[in-house]
N, C-alpha and C positions, 0 to 999 in steps of 0.2 A: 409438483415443485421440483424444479431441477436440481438443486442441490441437497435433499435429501439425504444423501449418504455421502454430504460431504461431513465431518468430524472435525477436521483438526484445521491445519494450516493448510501443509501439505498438500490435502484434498481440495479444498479452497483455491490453490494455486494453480493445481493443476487443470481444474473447472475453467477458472480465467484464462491459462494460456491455451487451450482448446476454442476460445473463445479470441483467439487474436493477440491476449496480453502477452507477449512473451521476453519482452526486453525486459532483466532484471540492473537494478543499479547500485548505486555505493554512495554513501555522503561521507564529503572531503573539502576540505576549506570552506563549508557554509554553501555550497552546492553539494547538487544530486547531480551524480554523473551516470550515465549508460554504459554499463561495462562491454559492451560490443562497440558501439558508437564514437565513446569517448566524448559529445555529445553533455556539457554542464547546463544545470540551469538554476537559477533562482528561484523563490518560493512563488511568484510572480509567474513563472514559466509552466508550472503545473497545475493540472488539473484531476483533484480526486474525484473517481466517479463512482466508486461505493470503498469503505471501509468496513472490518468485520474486527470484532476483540474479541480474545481468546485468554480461557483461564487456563490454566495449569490442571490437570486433572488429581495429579499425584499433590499437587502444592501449588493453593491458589494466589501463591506470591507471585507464580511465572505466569505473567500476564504477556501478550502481545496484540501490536493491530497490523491488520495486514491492509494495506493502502493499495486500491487498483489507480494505476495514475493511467494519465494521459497529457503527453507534452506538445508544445506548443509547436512541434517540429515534429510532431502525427506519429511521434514515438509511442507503443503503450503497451503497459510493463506492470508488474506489481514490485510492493517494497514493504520487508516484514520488518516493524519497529518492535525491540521490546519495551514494554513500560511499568512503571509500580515501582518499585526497590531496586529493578538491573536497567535501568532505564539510561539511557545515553542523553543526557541530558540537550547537547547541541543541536542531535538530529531532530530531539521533541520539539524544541524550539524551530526551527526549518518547518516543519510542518504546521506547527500553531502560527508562522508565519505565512501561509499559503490564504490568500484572499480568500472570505467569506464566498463571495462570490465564482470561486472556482473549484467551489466545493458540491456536491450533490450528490445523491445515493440514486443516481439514475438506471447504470448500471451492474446494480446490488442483482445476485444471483436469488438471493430470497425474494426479492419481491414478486410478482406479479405485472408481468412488464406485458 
């Protein structure tokens, strides 16, 4: 299994951008923008293709998920949300806005592809 000795985020991130992911982005008026790019799009516009959540080791309040996307303009990029208690409430909303359908754990590093 490839990712093995991935741990945290960081490692995970790095796994994907090795992997092609390497655009990272920003949420800003209810879009996700590509900070190289510039580059907006709505929740419509992406596609998650695996997600991973993360506890806090020291303190399992510090939650996150790290979303590998892919856009609809063949950009593809990861994006760390935090959630639980520090949670940015607009950006959560953007992504529970992201169609059912353009979501899938296809290319999830754990699985067995």
């Amino acid at each position: 299994m490839e990712s093995e000795l991935a741990k945290n985020e960081k490692d995970y991130i790095r796994i994907y951008e090795e992997k092609g992911y390497n655009s990272s982005f920003h949420f800003k008026d209810e879009k996700l923008i590509n900070n190289t790019s510039k580059k907006a799009y709505k929740p419509k516009d992406i596609n998650v293709v695996a997600e991973h959540r993360f506890e806090g080791m020291s303190n399992p309040s510090d939650m996150s998920i790290l979303y590998v996307i892919e856009t609809n303009k063949n950009e593809k990029g990861t994006f760390l949300l935090a959630y639980g208690p520090s949670a940015d409430l607009d950006t959560a909303e953007f992504f529970k806005n992201i169609p059912k359908s353009n979501m899938s754990n296809d290319k999830n590093i754990n699985q067995n592809n």
